[in-house]
N, C-alpha and C positions, 0 to 999 in steps of 0.2 A: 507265517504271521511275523511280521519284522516288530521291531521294538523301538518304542519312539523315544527319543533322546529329551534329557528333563534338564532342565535350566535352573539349578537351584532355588533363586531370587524370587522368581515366578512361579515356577512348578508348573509352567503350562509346558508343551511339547514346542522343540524353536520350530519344526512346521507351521504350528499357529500363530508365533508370534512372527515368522518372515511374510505370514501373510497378513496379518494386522500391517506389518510395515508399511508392506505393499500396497496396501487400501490408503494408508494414510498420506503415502508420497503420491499417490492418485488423485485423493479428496485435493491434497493440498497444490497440486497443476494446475486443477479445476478451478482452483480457488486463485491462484496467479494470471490464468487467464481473462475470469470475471473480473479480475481486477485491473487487466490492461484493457478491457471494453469499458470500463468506469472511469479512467483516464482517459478514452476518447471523447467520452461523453463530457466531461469537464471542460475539456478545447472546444466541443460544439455548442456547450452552452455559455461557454466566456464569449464565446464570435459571436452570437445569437444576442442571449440578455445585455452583456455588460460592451457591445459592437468592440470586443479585442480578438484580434485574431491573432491568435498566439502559434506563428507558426510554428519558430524555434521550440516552441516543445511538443508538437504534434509529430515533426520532424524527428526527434526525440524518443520517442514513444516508438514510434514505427519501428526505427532504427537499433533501438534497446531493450523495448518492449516496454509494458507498466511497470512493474516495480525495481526495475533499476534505476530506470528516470528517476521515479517518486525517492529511489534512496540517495540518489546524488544531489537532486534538488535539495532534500532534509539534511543532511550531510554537508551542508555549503556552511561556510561562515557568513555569509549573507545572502539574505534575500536575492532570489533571481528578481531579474528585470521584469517578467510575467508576474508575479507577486507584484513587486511595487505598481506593475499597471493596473493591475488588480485592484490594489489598495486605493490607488487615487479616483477608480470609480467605485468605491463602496463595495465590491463586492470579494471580500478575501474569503467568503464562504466558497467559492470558486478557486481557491488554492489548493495544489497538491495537499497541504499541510491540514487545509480542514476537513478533505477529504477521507486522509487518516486518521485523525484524532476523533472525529465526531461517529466516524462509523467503524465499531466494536469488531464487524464481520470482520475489518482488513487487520485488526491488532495483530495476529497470531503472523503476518508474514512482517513482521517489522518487528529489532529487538527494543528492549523498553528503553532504549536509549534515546532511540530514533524518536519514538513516541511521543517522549519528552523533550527533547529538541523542538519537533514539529509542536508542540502545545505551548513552549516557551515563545518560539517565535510570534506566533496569535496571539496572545496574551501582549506580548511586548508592542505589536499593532492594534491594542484595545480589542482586541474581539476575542470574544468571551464562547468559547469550544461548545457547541450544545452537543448533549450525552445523551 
């Protein structure tokens, strides 16, 4: 009968908690990946709805996957040129930017910085984040 090692802070056994870890760096793959299919989906419906074909950031996306694009994109001092095309046919709800702020699921892989960057930009383009 071995004896399981105790972690004071927690008191759980670190067995359990390297497997909680585990689960969680899992969950959160899972959750990087639905999130670079949510990114494609954004370029098929900007070329679709708002007739932009945004290659440079499908190119992008392929290349770096979802959420490094989306954190370079938010991380800009300015709007990329896909935004402003955006903006001039009405639809910034079709920006990386409103695609994190408006939806909670993707909060947890961006830090609150990000978050708020991406919501000040919207805001500073009149469009008002739906939550």
């Amino acid at each position: 009968m071995g004896i399981a090692l105790l972690n004071p802070p927690y008191g759980l056994p670190l067995r359990v908690q390297y497997f909680d870890l585990c689960l969680m760096e899992r969950e959160m793959e899972k959750l990087k990946e639905e999130f670079t299919q949510a990114m494609f989906e954004i370029y098929r419906r900007a070329k679709v709805e708002a007739k932009y074909p945004a290659n440079i950031f499908l190119q992008m996306v392929t290349d770096r996957g979802g959420l490094d694009t989306a954190r370079y994109l938010i991380n800009q001092l300015q709007p990329s040129d896909g935004y402003t095309h955006l903006y001039e046919r009405g639809r910034i709800d079709l920006t990386v930017e409103a695609m994190v702020v408006e939806n909670s699921r993707w909060h947890p892989l961006f830090a609150s910085e990000e978050l708020e960057k991406a919501r000040r930009r919207l805001e500073e383009y009149g469009y008002r984040p739906r939550m």
